[in-house]
C-alpha positions in Angstrom: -13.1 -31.1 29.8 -14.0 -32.2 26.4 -11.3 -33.2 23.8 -13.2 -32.4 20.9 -11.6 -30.0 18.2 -13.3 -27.2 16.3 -12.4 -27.7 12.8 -15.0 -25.3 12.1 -13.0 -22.3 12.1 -12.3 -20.1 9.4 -8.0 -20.7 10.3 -8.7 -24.0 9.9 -10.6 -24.1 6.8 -8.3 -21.8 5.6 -5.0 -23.7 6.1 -6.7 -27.0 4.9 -7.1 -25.0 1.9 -3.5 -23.7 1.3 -2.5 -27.3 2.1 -5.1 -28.7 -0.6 -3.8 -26.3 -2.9 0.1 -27.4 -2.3 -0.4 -30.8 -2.9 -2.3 -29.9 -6.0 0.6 -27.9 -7.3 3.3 -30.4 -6.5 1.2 -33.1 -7.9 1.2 -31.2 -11.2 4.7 -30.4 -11.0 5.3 -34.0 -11.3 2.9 -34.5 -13.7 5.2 -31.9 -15.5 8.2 -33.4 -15.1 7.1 -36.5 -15.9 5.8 -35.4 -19.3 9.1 -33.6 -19.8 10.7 -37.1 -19.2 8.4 -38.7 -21.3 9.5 -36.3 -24.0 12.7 -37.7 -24.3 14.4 -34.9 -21.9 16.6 -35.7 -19.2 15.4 -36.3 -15.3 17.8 -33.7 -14.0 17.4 -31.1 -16.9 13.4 -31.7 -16.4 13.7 -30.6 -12.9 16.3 -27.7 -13.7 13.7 -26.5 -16.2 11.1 -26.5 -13.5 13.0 -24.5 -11.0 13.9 -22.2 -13.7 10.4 -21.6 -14.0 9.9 -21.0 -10.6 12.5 -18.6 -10.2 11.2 -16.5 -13.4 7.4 -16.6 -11.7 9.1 -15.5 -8.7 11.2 -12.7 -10.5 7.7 -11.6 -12.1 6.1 -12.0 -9.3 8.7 -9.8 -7.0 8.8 -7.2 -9.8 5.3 -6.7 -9.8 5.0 -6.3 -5.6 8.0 -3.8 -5.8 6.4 -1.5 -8.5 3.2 -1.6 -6.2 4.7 -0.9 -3.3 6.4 2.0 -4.6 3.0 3.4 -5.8 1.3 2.9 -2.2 4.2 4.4 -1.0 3.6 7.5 -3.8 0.3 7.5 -2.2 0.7 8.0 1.3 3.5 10.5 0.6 1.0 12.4 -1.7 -2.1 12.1 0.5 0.3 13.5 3.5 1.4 16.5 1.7 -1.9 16.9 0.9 -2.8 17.0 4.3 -0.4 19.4 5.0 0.0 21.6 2.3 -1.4 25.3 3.3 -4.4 25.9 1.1 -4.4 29.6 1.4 -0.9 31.2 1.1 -2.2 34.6 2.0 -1.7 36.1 5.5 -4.6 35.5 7.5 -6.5 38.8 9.4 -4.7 39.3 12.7 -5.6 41.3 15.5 -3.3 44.2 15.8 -2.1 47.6 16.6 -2.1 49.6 13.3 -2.5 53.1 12.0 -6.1 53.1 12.4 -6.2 51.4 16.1 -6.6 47.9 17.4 -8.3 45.9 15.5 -8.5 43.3 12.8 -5.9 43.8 9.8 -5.5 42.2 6.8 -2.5 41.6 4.6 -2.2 45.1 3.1 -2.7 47.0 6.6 -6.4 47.7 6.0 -8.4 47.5 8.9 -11.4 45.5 8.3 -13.5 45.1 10.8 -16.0 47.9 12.2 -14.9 50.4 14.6 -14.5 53.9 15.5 -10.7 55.0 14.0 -10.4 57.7 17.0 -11.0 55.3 19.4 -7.6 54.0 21.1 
């Protein structure tokens, strides 16, 4: 058995990425908070006006997947009653019984298909 690893995969690639791209945003977030320090503002009031930040990209963020989820779920319900709506309202021709003999009838009790009337 060999004990090599296939870092070639696209899971792997792509959680090497998402970590790449955490570290990124922390290192700016200190970078951040640093500058806000620099500035003259407070350590713990830099950080509280980071995590205020967060939450209100969050908010936005939340907002903005509720509003689209109610429109896919507009979609689906519209497409299904779509799907099931009847296109033609009208009675369809049946084969019946009627005052000219068996045969095919349509909504006003005309016969409509060919055939002798005297034949039972």
């Amino acid at each position: 058995m060999t004990t090599t690893t296939h870092n070639g995969r696209w899971n792997h690639r792509l959680g090497r990425g998402a970590g790449r791209a955490w570290r990124g945003y922390l290192r700016r977030e200190q970078r951040v908070a640093g500058w806000l320090v620099a500035c003259g503002v407070p350590a713990g009031a830099a950080t509280a006006v980071l995590g205020i930040v967060k939450l209100a990209v969050l908010g936005m963020l939340l907002y903005t997947v509720s509003w689209l989820a109610l429109l896919l779920v507009f979609a689906v319900v519209t497409a299904w009653l779509a799907r099931n709506a009847d296109e033609d309202d009208e009675k369809q021709p049946e084969l019946r019984d009627g005052h000219s003999g068996v045969g095919l009838y349509d909504r006003d009790d005309w016969r409509i298909d060919m055939g002798d009337p005297d034949e039972r």
